[in-house]
C-alpha positions in Angstrom: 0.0 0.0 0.0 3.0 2.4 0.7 4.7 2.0 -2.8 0.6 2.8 -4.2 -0.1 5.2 -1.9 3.2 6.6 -3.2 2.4 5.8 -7.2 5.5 3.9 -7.4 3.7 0.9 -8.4 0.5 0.6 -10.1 -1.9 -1.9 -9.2 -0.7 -5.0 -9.2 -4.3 -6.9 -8.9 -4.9 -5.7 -12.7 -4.7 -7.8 -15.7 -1.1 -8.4 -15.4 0.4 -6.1 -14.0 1.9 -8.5 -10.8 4.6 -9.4 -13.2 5.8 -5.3 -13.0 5.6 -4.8 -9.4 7.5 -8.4 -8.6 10.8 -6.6 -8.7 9.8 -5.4 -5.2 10.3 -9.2 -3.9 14.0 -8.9 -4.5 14.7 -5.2 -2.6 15.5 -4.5 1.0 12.9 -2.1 2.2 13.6 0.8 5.0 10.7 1.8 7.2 11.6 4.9 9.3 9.4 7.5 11.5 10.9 10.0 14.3 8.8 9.8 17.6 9.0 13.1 19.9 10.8 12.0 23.4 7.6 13.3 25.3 5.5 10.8 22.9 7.2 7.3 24.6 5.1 6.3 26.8 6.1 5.1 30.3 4.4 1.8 31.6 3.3 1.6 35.5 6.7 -0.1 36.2 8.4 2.7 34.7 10.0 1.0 31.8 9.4 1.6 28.3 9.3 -1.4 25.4 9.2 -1.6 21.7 6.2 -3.7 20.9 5.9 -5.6 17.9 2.2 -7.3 17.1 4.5 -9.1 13.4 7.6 -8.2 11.6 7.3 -9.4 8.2 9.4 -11.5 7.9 13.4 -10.8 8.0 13.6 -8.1 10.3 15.9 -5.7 12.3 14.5 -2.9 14.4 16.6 -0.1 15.8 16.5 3.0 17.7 18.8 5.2 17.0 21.0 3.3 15.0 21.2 0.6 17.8 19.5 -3.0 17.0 17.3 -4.2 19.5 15.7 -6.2 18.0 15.7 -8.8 15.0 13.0 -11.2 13.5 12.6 -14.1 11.0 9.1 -15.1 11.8 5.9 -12.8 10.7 3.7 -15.3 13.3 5.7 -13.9 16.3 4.9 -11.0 18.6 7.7 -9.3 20.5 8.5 -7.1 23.4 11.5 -5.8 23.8 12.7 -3.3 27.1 14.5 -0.3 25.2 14.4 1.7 29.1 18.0 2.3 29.8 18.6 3.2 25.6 15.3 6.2 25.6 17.0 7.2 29.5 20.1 8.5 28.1 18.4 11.1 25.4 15.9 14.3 25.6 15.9 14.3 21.7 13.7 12.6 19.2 14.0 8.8 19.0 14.8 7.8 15.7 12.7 4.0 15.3 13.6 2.1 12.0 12.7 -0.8 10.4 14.9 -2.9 8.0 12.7 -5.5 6.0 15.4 -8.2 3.9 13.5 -9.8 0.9 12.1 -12.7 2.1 12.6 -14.3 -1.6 16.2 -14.3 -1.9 16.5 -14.8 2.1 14.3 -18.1 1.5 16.4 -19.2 -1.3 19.5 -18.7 0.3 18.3 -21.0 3.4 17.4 -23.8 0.7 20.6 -24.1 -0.9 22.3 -23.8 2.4 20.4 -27.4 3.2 20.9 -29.8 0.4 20.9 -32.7 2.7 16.9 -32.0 3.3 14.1 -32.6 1.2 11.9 -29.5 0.0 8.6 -31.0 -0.6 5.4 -28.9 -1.5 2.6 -29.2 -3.9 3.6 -26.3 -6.1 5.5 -23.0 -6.9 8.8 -22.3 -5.2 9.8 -25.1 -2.7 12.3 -22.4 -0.8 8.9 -20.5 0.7 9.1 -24.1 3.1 12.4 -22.4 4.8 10.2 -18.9 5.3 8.2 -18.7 8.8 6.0 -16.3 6.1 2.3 -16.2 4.9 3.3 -18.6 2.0 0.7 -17.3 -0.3 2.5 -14.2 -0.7 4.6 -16.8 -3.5 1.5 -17.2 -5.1 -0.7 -20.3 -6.5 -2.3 -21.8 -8.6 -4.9 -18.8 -9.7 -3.1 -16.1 -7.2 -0.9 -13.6 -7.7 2.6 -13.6 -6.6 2.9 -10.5 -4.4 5.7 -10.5 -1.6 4.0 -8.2 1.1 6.5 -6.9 3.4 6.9 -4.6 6.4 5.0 -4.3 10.3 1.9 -6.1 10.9 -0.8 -4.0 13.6 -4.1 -3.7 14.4 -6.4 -1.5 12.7 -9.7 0.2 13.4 -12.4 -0.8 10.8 -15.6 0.5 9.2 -17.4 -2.4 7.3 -20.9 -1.1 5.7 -23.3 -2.8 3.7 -25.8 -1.4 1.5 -29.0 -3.0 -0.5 -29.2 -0.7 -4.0 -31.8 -1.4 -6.8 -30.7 -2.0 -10.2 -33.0 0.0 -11.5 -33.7 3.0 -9.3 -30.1 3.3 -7.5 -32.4 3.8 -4.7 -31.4 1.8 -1.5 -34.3 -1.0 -0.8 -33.4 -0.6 2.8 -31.2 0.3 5.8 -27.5 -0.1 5.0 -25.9 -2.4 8.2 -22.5 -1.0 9.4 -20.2 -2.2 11.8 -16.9 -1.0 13.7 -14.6 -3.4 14.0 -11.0 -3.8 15.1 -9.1 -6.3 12.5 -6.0 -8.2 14.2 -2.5 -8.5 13.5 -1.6 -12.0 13.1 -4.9 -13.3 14.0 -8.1 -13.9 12.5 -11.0 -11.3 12.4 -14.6 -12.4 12.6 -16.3 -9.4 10.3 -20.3 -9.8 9.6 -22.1 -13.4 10.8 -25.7 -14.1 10.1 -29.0 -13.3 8.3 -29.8 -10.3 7.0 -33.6 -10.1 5.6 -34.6 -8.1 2.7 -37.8 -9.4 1.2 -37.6 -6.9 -1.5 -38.2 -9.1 -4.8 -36.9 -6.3 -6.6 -33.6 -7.1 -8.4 -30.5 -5.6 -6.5 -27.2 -5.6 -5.6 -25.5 -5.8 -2.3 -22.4 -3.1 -1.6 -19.7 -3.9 1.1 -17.4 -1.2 1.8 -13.9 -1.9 4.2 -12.9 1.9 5.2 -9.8 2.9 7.4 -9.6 6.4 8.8 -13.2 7.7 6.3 -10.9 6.2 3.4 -12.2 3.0 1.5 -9.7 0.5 1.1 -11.6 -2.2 -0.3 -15.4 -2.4 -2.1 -17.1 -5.6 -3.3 -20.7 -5.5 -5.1 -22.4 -8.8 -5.3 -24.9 -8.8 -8.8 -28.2 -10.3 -9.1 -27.9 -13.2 -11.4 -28.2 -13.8 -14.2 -26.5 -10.2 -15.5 -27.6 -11.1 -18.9 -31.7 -9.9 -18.0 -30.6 -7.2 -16.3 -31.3 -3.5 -18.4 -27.7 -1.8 -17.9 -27.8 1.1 -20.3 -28.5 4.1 -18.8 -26.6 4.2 -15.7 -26.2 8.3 -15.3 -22.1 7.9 -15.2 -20.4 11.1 -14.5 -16.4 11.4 -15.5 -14.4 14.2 -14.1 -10.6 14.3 -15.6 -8.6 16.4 -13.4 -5.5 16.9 -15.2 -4.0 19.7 -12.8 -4.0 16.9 -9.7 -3.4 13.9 -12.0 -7.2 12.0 -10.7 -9.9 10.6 -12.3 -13.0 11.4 -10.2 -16.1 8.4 -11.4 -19.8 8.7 -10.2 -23.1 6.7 -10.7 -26.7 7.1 -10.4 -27.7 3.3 -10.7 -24.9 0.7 -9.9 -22.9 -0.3 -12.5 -20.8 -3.4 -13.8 -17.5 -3.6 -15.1 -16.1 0.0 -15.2 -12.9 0.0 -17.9 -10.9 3.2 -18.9 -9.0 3.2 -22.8 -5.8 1.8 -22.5 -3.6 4.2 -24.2 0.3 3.7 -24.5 2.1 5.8 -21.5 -0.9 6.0 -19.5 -0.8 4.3 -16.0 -3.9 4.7 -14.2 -4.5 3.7 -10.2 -7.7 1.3 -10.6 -10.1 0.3 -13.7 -12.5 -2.5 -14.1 -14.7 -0.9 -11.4 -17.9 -2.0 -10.1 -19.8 1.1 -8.9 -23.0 2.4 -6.9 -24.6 5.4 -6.5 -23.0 7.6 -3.3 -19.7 6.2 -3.7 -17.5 7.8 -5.5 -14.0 6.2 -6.8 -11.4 9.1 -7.1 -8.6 7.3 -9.2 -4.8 8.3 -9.5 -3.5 9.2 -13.1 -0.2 9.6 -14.6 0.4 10.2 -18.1 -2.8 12.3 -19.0 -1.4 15.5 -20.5 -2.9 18.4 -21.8 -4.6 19.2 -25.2 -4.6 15.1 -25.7 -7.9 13.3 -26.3 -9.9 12.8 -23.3 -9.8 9.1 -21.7 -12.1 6.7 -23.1 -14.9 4.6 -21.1 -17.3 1.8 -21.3 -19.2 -0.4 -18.5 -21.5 -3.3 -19.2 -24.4 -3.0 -21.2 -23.3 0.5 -22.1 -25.3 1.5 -25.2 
């Protein structure tokens, strides 16, 4: 998300695209932040820890410049006592993270036991040496994405809305819910039945959102698409060339959202599925001025 946020990648979940952002596998990666001395807090014994909830995966933390700690294992929490290194400065504390690729790290461990045998059902046998998610090497259908960095808990909004096909109008009360998702753990988000007797068709919108930004949407379609009427979906396109963003709106929810591809264009997201009140504001680099304006279609777009 950093190297996104940061448009140093592009989206790596598009098309295929993985295979330009798989370079990041093979780099060490530096996290680093400055903490105010005031800002440590003191525990009721009077000591003061680094807390680690997952390093992924080999790790080395320091504080100014001294390593305190060190990780291979992104299922491990740790808690360090760093009291006597904060006592001996007033100034800023200088906390960084240094992430080896886990890839080449893996590999290296392999080769360094040729007496054992690597046995796995598929893909690169030297993830076995990795205490690491081992999906991150990818499967059969999934991408290979080597995820990297600290793991925490963070404070969720999950929403769910009921929007008619037809109308855009919501058939009844969206369901939200606040949840805390956990670091290294598993996170129950929505369990049970929801009722809606409304026999018009409609689709169902979840909505993840961290700090009032969505991270992650998911519309489930009535079926079959193919008797659905999907022309006139009031879609609103606003290039903003001067902030390099695509702003998209609906009226009426809307399948399968796809920009022009044009040679030199990188754009943040496409292949949208959209409803009415949410609004996808999408990064764009590329789009000068005085060129042709980007291209659209959706589904059933006349």
């Amino acid at each position: 998300m950093a190297l996104r946020n940061g448009f140093l990648i592009p989206d790596p979940f598009l098309g295929l695209i993985e295979l330009k952002c798989q370079w990041v596998a093979e780099k060490t990666w530096t996290y680093r932040t400055t903490l105010p001395h005031r800002a440590v807090r003191t525990a009721a014994s009077g000591t003061k820890h680094v807390l680690a909830f997952g390093l992924d995966t080999f790790a080395t933390v320091k504080l100014n410049n001294t390593a305190v700690l060190t990780s291979d294992n992104m299922f491990v929490m740790h808690r360090v006592d760093v009291t006597k290194l904060v006592a001996d400065t007033s100034d800023a504390i200088v906390l960084e993270i240094e992430v080896q690729s886990a890839l080449l790290q893996g590999r290296r461990i392999k080769d360094a036991h040729p007496e054992h045998r690597w046995v796995g059902f598929n893909g690169d046998m030297s993830r076995l040496a990795v205490r690491k998610a081992q999906y991150h090497w990818g499967w059969d259908w999934g991408p290979n994405l080597m995820a990297c960095g600290s793991l925490c808990d963070v404070n969720a909004i999950v929403e769910l809305r009921f929007i008619s096909i037809a109308s855009g109008e919501d058939v009844r009360d969206k369901i939200a819910r606040h949840i805390t998702v956990l670091a290294n753990g598993t996170t129950e988000v929505l369990q049970g039945t929801i009722g809606c007797t409304c026999e018009e068709p409609h689709v169902i919108a979840a909505r993840l959102s961290v700090d009032g930004e969505s991270i992650h949407r998911s519309v489930d379609w009535h079926q079959p698409l193919k008797y659905l009427d999907m022309e006139d979906r009031n879609v609103e396109v606003d290039f903003e060339q001067a902030e390099g963003r695509v702003r998209v709106s609906v009226g009426k929810p809307t399948k399968g959202f796809v920009f022009e591809e044009r040679d030199g264009l990188v754009l943040e997201d496409s292949a949208l599925d959209l409803v009415a009140g949410d609004e996808h504001v999408i990064k764009v680099r590329g789009l000068g001025r005085g060129q042709q304006p980007l291209g659209w279609t959706y589904l059933g777009a006349p």
